[in-house]
BATOR-752283 format. One record per residue (C-alpha): residue number from 1; residue in three letters; x, y, z. Coordinates in steps of 0.1 Angstrom, whole numbers, plus 5000, padded with zeros to 4 digits. Each point is the difference from the previous one (the first is absolute). Layout:
<recs>
+-----+------+------+------+------+
: pos : code :   px :   py :   pz :
+-----+------+------+------+------+
: NUM :  Ala :    X :    Y :    Z :
...
+-----+------+------+------+------+
</recs>
This chain:
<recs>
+-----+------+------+------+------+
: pos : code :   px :   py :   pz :
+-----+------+------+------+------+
:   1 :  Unk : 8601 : 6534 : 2819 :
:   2 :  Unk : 5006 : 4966 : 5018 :
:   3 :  Unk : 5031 : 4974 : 4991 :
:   4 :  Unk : 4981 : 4989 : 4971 :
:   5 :  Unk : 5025 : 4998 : 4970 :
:   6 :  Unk : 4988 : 5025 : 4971 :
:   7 :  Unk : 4995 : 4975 : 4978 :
:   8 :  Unk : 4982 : 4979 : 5018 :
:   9 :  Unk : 4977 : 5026 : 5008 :
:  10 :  Unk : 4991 : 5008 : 4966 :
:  11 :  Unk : 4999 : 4958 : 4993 :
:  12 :  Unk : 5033 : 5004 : 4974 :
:  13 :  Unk : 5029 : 4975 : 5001 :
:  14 :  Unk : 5031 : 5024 : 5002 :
:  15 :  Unk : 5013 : 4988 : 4965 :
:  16 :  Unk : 4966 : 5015 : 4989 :
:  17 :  Unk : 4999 : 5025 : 4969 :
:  18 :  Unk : 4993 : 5034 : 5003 :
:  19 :  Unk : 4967 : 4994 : 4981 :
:  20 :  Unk : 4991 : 4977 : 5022 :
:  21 :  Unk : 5008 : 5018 : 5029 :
:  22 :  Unk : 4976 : 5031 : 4989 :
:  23 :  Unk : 4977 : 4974 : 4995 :
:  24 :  Unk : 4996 : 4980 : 5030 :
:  25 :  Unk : 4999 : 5041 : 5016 :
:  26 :  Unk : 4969 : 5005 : 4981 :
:  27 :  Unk : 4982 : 4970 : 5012 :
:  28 :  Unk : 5012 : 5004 : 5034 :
:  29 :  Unk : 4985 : 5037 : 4997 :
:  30 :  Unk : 4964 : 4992 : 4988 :
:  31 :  Unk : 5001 : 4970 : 5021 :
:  32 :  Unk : 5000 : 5028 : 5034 :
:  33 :  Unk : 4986 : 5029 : 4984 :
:  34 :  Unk : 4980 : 5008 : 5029 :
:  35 :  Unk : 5029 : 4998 : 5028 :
:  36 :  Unk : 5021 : 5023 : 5004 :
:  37 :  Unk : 5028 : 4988 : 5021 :
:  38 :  Unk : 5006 : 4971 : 4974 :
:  39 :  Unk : 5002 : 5021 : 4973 :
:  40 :  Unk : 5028 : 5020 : 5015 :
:  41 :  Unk : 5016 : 4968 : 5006 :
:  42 :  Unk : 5002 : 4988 : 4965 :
:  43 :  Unk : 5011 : 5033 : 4988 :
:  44 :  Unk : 5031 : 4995 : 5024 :
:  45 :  Unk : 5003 : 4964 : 4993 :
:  46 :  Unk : 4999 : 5013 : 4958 :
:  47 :  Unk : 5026 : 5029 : 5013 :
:  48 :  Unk : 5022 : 4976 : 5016 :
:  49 :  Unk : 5004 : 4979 : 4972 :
:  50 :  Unk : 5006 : 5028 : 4974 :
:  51 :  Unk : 5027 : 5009 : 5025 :
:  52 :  Unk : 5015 : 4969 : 5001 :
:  53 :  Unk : 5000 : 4992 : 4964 :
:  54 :  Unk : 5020 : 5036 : 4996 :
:  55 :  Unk : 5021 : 4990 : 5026 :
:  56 :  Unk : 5006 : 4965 : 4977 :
:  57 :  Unk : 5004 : 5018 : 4969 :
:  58 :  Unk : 5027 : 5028 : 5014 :
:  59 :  Unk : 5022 : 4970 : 5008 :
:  60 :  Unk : 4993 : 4980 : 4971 :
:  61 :  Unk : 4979 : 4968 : 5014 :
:  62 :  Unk : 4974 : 5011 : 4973 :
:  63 :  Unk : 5006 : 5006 : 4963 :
:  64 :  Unk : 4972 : 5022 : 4989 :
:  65 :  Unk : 4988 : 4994 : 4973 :
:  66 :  Unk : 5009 : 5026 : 4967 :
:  67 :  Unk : 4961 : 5007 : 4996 :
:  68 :  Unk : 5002 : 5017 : 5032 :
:  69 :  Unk : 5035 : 5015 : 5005 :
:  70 :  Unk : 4995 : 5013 : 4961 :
:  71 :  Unk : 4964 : 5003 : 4993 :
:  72 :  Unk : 5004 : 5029 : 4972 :
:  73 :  Unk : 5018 : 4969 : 4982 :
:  74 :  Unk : 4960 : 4986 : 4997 :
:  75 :  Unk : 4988 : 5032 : 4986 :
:  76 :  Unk : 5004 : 4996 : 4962 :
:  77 :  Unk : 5013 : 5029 : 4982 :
:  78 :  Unk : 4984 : 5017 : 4971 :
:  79 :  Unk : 5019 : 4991 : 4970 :
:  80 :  Unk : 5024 : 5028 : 4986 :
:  81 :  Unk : 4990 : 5018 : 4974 :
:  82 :  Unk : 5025 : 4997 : 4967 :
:  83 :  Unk : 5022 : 5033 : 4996 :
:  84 :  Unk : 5002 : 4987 : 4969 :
:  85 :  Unk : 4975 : 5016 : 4978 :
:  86 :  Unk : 4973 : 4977 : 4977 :
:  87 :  Unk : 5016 : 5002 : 4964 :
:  88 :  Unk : 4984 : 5023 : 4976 :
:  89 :  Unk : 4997 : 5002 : 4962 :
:  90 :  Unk : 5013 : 5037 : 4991 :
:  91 :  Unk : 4977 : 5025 : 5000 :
:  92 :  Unk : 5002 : 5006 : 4964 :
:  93 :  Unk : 4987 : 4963 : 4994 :
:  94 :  Unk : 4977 : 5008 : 5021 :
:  95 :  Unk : 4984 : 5031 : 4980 :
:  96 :  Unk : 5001 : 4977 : 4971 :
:  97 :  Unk : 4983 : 4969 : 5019 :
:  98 :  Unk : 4964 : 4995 : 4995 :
:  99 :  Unk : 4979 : 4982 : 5022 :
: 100 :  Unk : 4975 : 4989 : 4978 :
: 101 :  Unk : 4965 : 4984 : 5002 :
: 102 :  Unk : 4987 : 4971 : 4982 :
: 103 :  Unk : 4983 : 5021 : 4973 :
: 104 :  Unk : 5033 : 5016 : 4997 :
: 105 :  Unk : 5014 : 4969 : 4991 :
: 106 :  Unk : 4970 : 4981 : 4981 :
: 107 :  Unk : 4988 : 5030 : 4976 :
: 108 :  Unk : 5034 : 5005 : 4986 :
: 109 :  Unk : 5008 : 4966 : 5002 :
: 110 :  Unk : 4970 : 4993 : 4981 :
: 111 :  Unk : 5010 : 5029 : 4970 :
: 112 :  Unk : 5033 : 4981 : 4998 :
: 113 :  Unk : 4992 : 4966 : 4999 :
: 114 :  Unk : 4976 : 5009 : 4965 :
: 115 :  Unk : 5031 : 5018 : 4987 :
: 116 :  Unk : 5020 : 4969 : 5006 :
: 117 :  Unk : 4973 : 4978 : 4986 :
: 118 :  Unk : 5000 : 5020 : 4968 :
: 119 :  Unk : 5038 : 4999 : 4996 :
: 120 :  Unk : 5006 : 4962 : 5005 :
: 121 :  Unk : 4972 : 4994 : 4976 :
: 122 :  Unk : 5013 : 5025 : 4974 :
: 123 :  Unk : 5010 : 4982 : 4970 :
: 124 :  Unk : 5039 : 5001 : 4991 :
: 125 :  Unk : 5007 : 5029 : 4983 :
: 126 :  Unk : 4970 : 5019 : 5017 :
: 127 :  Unk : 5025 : 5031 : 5010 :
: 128 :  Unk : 4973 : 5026 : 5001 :
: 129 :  Unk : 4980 : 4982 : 5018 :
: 130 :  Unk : 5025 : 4999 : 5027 :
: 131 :  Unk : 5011 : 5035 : 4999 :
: 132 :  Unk : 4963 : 5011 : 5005 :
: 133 :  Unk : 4997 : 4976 : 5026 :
: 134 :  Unk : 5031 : 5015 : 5020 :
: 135 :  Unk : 4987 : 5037 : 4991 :
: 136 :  Unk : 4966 : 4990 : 5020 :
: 137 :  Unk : 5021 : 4985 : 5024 :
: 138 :  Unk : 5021 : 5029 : 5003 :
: 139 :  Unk : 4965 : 5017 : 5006 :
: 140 :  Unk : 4991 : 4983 : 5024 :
: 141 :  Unk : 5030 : 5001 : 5020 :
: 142 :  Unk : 4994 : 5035 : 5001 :
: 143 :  Unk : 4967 : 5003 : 5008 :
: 144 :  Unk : 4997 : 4979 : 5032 :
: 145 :  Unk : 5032 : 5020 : 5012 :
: 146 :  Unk : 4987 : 5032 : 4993 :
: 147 :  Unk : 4969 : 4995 : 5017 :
: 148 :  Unk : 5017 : 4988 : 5036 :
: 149 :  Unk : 5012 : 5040 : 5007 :
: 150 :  Unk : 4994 : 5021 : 4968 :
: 151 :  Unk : 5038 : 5001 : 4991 :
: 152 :  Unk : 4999 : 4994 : 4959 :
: 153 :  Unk : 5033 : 5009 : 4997 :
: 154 :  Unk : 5014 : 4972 : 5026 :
: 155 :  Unk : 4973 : 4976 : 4984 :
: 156 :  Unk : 5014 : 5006 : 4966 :
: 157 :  Unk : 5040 : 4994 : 5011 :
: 158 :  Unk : 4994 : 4972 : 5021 :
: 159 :  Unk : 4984 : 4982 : 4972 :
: 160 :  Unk : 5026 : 5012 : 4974 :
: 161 :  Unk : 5023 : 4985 : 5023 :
: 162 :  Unk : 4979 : 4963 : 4999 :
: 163 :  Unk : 5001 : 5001 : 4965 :
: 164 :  Unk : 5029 : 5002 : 4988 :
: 165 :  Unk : 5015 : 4977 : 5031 :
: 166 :  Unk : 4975 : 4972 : 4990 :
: 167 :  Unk : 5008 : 5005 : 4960 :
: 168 :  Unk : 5035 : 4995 : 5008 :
: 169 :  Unk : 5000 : 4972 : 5023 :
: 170 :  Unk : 4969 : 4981 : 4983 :
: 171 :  Unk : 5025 : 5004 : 4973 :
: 172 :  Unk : 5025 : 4985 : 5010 :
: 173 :  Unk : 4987 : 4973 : 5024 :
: 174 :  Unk : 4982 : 4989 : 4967 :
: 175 :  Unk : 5025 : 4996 : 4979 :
: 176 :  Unk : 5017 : 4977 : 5029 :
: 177 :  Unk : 4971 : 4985 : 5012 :
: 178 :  Unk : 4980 : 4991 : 4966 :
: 179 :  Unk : 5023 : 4980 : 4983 :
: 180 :  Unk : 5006 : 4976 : 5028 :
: 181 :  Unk : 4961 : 4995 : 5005 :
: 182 :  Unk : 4972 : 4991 : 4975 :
: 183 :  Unk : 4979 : 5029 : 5005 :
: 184 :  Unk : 4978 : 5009 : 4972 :
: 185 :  Unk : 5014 : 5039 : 5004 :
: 186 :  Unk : 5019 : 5026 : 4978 :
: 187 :  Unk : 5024 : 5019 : 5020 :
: 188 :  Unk : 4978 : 5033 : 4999 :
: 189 :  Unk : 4970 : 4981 : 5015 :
: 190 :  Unk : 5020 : 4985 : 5031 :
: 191 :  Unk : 5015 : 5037 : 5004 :
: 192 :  Unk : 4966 : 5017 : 4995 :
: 193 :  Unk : 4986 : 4976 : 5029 :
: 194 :  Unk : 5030 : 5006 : 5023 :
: 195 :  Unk : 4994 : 5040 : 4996 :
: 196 :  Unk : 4960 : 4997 : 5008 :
: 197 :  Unk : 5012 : 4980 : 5030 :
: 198 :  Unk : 5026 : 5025 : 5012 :
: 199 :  Unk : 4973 : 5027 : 4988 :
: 200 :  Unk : 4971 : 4984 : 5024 :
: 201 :  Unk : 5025 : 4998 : 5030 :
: 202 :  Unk : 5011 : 5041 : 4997 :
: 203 :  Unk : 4964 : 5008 : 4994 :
: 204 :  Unk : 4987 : 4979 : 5028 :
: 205 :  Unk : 5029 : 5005 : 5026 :
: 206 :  Unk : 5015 : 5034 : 4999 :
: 207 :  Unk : 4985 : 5034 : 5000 :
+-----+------+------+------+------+
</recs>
């Protein structure tokens, strides 16, 4: 190799970057493709310079820059996944949960809402009218449960248990609620229409 400086054999000025230096390599590389005795002196002239500039950087002329001296820093790492496990209802909530579809929802629904259509326009006084209306409701109730796995027994106490929760807080939120409202009711109709609701949702939502 003659006197030549490195870098100006490759055409870099020595404050060059390292991607420049690779660069300018390159070009000078395709540029003699066909001679061999000038490729093998821009593969010294490249050498040289990587030597020098590891000669700089062991004493501390050249800060390197914390892509190269820590590279895995660039390498993203997969997030962590939670030890914390996703909160769960209970599993016996979960035997009770339906999931239902919209005819699961609508044909009861449907039942319910002519039941509640009957009560409200009951006449005062009508009480038989009402108590057949909640014994078809009852019905009701435990047909669509019944049907979802075949347990009758389950069907029957779940409704049991809607009944007599809806009588006794339709009771009492009407005797709150009506006199502070002009509502057209008796306090059986607004409990009656509270139990088909409650009624609808077991029969709709839980199996």
């Amino acid at each position: 190799m003659s006197d030549q400086n490195p870098y100006e054999k490759l055409g870099v000025p020595e404050d060059a970057s390292f991607d420049e230096i690779q660069d300018a390599r390159n070009r000078q590389l395709q540029q003699h493709s066909g001679d061999a005795k000038s490729l093998e002196l821009i593969e010294m002239a490249y050498d040289a310079i990587l030597m020098d500039r590891l000669r700089m950087r062991q004493e501390g002329k050249i800060k390197v820059p914390e892509r190269i001296r820590f590279p895995e820093l660039r390498v993203q790492l997969p997030a962590k996944e939670s030890s914390i496990p996703p909160q769960q209802s209970p599993a016996w909530l979960q035997r009770m949960l339906d999931q239902p579809t919209p005819r699961d929802i609508l044909l009861p629904g449907a039942w319910y809402l002519g039941l509640t259509a009957i009560s409200v326009l009951t006449e005062a006084g009508g009480n038989q009218v009402l108590q057949l209306a909640l014994v078809l409701g009852v019905g009701i109730s435990i047909y669509f449960l019944q049907r979802k796995e075949g347990r009758f027994g389950r069907a029957v106490l779940l409704t049991l248990v809607g009944l007599i929760v809806g009588l006794i807080v339709g009771g009492l939120l009407a005797s709150w609620l009506l006199p502070q409202i002009n509502w057209q009711l008796t306090d059986e109709q607004l409990s009656t229409v509270l139990t088909f609701t409650l009624l609808w949702l077991i029969s709709s939502f839980l199996r």
